[in-house]
KEFINU-521937 format. One line per field, with one value per residue (C-alpha): x, y, z. Coordinates in nm, 4 decimals. Example, Ala and Ser with C-alpha at 12.3 -4.5 7.8 and 13.67 -1.06 7.14 Angstrom:
% residues 2
east [1.2300; 1.3670]
north [-0.4500; -0.1060]
up [0.7800; 0.7140]
***
This chain:
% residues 361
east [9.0202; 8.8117; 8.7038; 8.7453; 8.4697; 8.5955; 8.3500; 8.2264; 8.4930; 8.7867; 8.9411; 9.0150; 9.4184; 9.4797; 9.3742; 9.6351; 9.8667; 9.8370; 9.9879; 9.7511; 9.3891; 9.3234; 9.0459; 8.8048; 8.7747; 8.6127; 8.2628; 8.2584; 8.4632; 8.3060; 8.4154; 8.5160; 8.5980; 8.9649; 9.0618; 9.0625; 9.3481; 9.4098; 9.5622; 9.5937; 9.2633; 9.1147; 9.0249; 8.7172; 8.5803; 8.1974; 8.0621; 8.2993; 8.5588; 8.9067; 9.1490; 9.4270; 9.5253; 9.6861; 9.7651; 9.5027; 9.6631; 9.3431; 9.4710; 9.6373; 9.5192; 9.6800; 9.4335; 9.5560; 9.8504; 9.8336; 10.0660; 9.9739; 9.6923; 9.5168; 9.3691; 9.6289; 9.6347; 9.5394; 9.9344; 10.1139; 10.4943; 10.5825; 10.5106; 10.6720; 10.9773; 10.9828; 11.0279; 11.3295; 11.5328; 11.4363; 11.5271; 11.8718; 11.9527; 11.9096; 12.1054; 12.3786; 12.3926; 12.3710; 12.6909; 12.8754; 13.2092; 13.1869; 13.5466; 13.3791; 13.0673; 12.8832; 12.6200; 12.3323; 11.9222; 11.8492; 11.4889; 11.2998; 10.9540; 10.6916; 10.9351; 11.0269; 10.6664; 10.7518; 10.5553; 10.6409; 10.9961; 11.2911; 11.6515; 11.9874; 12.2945; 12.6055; 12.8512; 12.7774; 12.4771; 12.1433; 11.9588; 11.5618; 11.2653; 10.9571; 10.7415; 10.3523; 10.2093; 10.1859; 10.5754; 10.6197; 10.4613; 10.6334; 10.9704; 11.1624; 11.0657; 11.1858; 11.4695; 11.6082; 11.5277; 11.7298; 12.0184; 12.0319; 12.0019; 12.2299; 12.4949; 12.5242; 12.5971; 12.3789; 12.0563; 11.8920; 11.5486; 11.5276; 11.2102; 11.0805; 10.8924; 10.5531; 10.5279; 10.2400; 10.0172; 10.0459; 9.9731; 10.3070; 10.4655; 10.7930; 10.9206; 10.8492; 11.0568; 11.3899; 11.5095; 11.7894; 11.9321; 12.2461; 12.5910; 12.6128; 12.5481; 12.8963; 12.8407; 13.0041; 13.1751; 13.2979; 13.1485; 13.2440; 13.0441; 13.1370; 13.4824; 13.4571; 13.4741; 13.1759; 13.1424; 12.8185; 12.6562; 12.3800; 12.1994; 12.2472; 12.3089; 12.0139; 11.7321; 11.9381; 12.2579; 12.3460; 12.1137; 12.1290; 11.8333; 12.0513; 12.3551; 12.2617; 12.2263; 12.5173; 12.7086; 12.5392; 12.6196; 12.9744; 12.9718; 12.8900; 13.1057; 13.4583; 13.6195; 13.3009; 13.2927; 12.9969; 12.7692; 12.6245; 12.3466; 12.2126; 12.5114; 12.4509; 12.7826; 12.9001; 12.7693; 12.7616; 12.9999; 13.2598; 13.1515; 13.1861; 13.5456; 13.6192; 13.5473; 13.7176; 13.5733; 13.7762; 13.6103; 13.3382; 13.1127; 12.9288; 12.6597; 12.4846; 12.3904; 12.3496; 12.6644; 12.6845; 12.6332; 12.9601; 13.1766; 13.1230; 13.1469; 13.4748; 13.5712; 13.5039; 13.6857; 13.9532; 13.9655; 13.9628; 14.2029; 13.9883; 14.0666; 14.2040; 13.9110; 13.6190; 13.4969; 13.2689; 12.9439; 12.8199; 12.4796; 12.1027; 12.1473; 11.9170; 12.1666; 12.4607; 12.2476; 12.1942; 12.5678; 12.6242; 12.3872; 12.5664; 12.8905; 12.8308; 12.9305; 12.8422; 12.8814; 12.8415; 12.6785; 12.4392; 12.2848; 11.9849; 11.8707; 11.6705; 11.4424; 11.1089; 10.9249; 10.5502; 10.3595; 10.1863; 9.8806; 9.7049; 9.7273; 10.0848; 10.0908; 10.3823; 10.5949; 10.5248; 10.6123; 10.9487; 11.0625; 10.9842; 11.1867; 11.4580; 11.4487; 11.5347; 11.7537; 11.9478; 11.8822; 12.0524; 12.4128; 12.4605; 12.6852; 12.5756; 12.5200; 12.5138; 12.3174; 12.1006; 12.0260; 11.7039; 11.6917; 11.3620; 11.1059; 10.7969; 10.9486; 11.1718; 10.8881; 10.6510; 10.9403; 10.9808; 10.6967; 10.6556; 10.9746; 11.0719; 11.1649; 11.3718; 11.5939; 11.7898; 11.8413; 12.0032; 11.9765; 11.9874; 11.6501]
north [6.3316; 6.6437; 6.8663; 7.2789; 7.4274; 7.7645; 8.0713; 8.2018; 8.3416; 8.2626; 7.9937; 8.1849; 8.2569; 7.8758; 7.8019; 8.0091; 7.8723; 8.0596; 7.7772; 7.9521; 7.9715; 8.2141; 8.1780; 8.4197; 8.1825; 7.9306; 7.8390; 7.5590; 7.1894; 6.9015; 6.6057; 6.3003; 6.0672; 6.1197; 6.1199; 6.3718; 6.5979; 6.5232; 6.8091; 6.6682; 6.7887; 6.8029; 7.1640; 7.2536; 7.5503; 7.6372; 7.4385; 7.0954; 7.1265; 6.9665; 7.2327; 7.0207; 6.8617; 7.0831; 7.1028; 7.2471; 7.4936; 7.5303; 7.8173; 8.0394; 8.3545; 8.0729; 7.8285; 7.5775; 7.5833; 7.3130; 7.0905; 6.9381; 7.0091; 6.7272; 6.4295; 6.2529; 5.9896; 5.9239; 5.9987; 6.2783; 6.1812; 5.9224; 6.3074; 6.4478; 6.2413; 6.2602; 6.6524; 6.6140; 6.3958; 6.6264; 6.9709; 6.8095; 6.6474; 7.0063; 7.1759; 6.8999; 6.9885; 7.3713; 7.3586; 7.0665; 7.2075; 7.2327; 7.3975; 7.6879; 7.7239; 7.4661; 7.7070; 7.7487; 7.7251; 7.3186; 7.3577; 7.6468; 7.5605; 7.6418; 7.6669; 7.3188; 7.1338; 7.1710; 7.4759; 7.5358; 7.4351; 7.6162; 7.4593; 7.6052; 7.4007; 7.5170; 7.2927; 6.9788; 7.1114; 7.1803; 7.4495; 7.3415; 7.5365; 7.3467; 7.6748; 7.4830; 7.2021; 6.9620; 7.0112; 7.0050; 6.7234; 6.5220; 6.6145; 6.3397; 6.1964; 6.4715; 6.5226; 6.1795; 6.2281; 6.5039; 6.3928; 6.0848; 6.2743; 6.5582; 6.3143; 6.6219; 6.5437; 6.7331; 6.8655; 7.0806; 7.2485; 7.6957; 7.8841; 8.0440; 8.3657; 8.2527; 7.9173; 8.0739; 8.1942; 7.7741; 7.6297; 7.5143; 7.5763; 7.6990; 7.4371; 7.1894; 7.3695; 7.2547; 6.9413; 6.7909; 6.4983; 6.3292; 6.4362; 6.7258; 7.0558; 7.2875; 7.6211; 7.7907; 7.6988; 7.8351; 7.7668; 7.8959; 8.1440; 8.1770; 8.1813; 8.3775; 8.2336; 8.3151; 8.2036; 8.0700; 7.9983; 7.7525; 7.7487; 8.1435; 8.3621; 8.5438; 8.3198; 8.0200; 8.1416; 8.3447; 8.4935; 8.2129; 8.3707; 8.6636; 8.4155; 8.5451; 8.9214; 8.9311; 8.8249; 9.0566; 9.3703; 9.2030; 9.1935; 9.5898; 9.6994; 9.6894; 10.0578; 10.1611; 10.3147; 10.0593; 10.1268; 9.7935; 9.8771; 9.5964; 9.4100; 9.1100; 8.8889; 9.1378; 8.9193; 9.2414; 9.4188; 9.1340; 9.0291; 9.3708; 9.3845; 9.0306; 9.2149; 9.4708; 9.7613; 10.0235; 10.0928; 9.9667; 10.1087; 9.7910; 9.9060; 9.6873; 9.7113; 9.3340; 9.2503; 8.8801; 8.9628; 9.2498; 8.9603; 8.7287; 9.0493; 9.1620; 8.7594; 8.7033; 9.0469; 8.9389; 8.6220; 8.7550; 8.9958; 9.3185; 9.5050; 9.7695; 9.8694; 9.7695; 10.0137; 9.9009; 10.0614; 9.9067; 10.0893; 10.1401; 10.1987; 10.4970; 10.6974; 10.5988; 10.7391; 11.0815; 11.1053; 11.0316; 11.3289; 11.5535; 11.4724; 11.4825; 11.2136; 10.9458; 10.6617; 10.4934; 10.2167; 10.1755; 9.8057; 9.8446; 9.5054; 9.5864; 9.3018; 9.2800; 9.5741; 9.4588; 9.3091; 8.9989; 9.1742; 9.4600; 9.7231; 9.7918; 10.1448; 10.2013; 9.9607; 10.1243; 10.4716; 10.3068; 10.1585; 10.4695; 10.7046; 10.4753; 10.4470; 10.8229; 10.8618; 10.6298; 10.7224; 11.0355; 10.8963; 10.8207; 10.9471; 11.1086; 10.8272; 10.5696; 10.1900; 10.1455; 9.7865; 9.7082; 9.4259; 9.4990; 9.3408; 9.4704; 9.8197; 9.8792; 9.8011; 10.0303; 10.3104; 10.2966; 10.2968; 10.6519; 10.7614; 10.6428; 10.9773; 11.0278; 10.7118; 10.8641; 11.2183; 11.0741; 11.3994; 11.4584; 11.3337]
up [11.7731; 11.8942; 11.5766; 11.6549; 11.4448; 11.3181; 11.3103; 10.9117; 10.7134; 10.9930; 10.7908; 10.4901; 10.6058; 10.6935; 10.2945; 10.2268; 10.4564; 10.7606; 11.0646; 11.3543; 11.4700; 11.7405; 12.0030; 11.8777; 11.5552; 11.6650; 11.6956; 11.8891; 11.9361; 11.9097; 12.1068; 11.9155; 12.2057; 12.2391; 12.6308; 12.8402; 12.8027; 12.4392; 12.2806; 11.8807; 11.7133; 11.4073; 11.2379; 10.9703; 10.8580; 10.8852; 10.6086; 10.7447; 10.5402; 10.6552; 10.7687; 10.8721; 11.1870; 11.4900; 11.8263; 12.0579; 12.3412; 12.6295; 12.7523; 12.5147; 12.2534; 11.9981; 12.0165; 11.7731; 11.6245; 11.2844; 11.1375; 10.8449; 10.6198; 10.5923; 10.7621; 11.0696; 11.2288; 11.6312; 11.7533; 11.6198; 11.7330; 11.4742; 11.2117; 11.4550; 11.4579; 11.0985; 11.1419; 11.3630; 11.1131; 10.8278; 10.9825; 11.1534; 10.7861; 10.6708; 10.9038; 10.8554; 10.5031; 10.5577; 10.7904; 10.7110; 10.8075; 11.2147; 11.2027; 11.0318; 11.2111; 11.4559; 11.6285; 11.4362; 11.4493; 11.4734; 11.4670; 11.4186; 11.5262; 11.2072; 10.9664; 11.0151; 11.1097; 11.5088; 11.6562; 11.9904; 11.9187; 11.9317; 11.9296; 11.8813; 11.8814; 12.0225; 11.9302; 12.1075; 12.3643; 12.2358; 12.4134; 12.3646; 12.4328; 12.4435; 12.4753; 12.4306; 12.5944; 12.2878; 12.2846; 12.7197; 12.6923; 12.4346; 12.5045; 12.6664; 12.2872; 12.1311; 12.2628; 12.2588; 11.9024; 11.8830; 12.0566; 11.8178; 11.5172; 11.5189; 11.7477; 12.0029; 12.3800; 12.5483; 12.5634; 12.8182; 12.7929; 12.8878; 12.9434; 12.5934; 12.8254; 12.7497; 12.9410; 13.1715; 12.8563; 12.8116; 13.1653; 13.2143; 13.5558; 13.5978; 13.8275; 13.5365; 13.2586; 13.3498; 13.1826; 13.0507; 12.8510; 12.7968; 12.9212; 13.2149; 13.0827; 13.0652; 13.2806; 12.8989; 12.6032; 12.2538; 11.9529; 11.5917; 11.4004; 11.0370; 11.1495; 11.4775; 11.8269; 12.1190; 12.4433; 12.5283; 12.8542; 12.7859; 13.0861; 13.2332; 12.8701; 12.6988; 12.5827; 12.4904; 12.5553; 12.1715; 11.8985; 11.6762; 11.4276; 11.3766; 11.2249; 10.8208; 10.9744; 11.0997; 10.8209; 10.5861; 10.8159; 10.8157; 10.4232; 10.3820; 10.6969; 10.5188; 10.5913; 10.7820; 11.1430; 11.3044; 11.6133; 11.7604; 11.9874; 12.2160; 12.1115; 12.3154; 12.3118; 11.9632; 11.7349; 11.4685; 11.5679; 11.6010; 11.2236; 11.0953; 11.2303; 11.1088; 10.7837; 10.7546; 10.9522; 11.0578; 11.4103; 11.6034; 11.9526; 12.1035; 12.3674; 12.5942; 12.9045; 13.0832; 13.2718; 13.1592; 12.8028; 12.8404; 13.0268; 12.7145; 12.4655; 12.6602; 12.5968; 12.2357; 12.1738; 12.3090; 12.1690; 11.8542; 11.9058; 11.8677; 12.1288; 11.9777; 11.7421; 11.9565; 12.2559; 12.4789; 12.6579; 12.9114; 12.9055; 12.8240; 12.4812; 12.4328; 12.7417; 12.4576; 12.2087; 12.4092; 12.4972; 12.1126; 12.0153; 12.2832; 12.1461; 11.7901; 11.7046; 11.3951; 11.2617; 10.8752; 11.0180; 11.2798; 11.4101; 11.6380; 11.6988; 12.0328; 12.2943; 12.1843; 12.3833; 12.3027; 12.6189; 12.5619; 12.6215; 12.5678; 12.2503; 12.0752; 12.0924; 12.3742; 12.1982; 11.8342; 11.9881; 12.1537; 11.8451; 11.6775; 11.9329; 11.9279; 11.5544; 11.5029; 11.7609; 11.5702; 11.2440; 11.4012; 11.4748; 11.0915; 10.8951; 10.5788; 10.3032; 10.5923; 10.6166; 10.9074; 11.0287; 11.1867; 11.3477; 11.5196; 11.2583; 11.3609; 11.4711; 11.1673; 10.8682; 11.1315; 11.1354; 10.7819; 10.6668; 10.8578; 10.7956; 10.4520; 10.2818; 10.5851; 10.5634; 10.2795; 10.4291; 10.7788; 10.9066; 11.2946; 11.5186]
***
């Protein structure tokens, strides 16, 4: 294994825990006769101190990305292996009624000892994305692993966004395992019914990560009047109806997400309390302000709008725009949902005193 040699004081966050090294920390690598190509590396601080063990990305900001911290051996797939059974066994055990729910986060890439890993099952497909080259390159092993462990049919691979930061072409991402991948399907949700289109819906086809959210918002929408903005396939609003909300406004504004949002309303026979816009959701917003009206609870759970390079400052100013504007269609006394990590601690932090006013933007 190659050793990357991190600069003084740069290892200080991966004693505490910290999974990534980014170029401008390290010194130097030293070559430890591993072939050309090899991506599984050792990591020390200045002094030589063992690190951990990661995988090295040549051409990304995120230079090493670690797994474990300690000594490894040579070949990292039998840990890796290991991962997949443990973080399917968990997931098993999280939703072991499929009648209830049986979409859900398989593998969250970190969080479960797989960076560069995202999977989301929806029902018996797994959508995969295999967004570094340690995980591009090991994934026919992977996701035979996968396949075997959860006992799903199918498994087909979708572009994360950052596969050129990692070298990997885009005629190489597609992939797929197992039985023919469905063109949609429904899967339950906590109870609720969405259609999913694995290969052509937004990033792997549903919002899996936003599963807890949206039953939370669901739990403190009974009575309430609820305005989803970039609803997606309704995933809040159609929870907050499901329990017990009076009236909901879902905006969004790409045509394939409103075709399975007009679906799953339907399904669930909400068409009479869900309206639909299908808009940007800041013009809703404006139209909102013009007409007066509010609502007691407002989701804004927008796409990421940082750039993958350069300074934040545009997408800090968005997020804060947006922010007030929405803070501005509440009700007095109403919740507002942030969805937006980054943007809503940023927009609270400046607007704090504000948040329990809810007066207009």
């Amino acid at each position: 294994m190659d050793t990357v040699v991190l600069k003084p004081g740069r290892a200080k966050p991966l004693w505490k825990g910290h999974p990534w090294v980014k170029r401008e920390s390290i010194a130097r690598i030293e070559e430890g006769g591993a072939p050309e190509g090899a991506d599984w590396v050792r990591v020390t601080d200045e002094q030589g101190r063992l690190v951990g063990s990661g995988f090295c990305s040549p051409t990304s900001a995120l230079a090493v990305r670690l797994l474990v911290a300690r000594e490894a051996p040579p070949d990292p797939l039998p840990l890796l292996l290991a991962h997949v059974r443990q973080a399917v066994r968990w997931r098993q055990h999280l939703f072991a009624d499929p009648a209830r729910t049986d979409a859900y986060r398989l593998v969250h890439a970190e969080g479960d000892g797989l960076p560069g890993l995202v999977v989301d099952r929806w029902g018996p497909v797994l959508v995969a994305q295999f967004a570094t080259q340690a995980m591009h390159r090991r994934r026919e092993a992977l996701g035979r692993a996968l396949l075997a462990e959860s006992g799903a049919r199918t498994l087909v691979a979708r572009a994360g966004g950052y596969e050129d930061v990692e070298g990997i072409a885009p005629a190489d991402v597609p992939f797929a395992l197992g039985a023919p991948v469905p063109d949609a399907l429904w899967v339950r949700e906590e109870g609720l019914e969405f259609l999913v289109a694995p290969l052509h819906g937004q990033k792997t086809g549903h919002y899996a990560d936003q599963r807890e959210n949206r039953q939370r918002v669901g739990g403190l929408a009974r009575g309430l009047t609820v305005l989803d903005l970039y609803a997606g396939t309704g995933g809040f609003a159609l929870q907050a109806l499901a329990q017990g909300a009076t009236a909901a406004l879902a905006v969004e504004s790409s045509p394939r997400a409103v075709e399975a949002l007009r679906a799953n309303a339907e399904r669930a026979g909400f068409g009479a309390r869900l309206a639909i816009e299908a808009q940007d959701a800041r013009a809703t917003l404006a139209a909102l302000r013009a007409a007066g009206r509010r609502f007691d609870l407002v989701v804004v759970d927008p796409p990421s709008f940082f750039p993958r390079r350069g300074p934040p400052g545009h997408a800090l100013k968005a997020y804060r725009e947006l922010n007030v504007a929405a803070l501005g269609r509440l009700a007095p006394g109403g919740l507002l949902e942030l969805s937006g990590l980054i943007g809503g601690v940023e927009f609270i932090h400046r607007h704090r005193g504000r948040l329990y006013a809810a007066t207009d933007a």
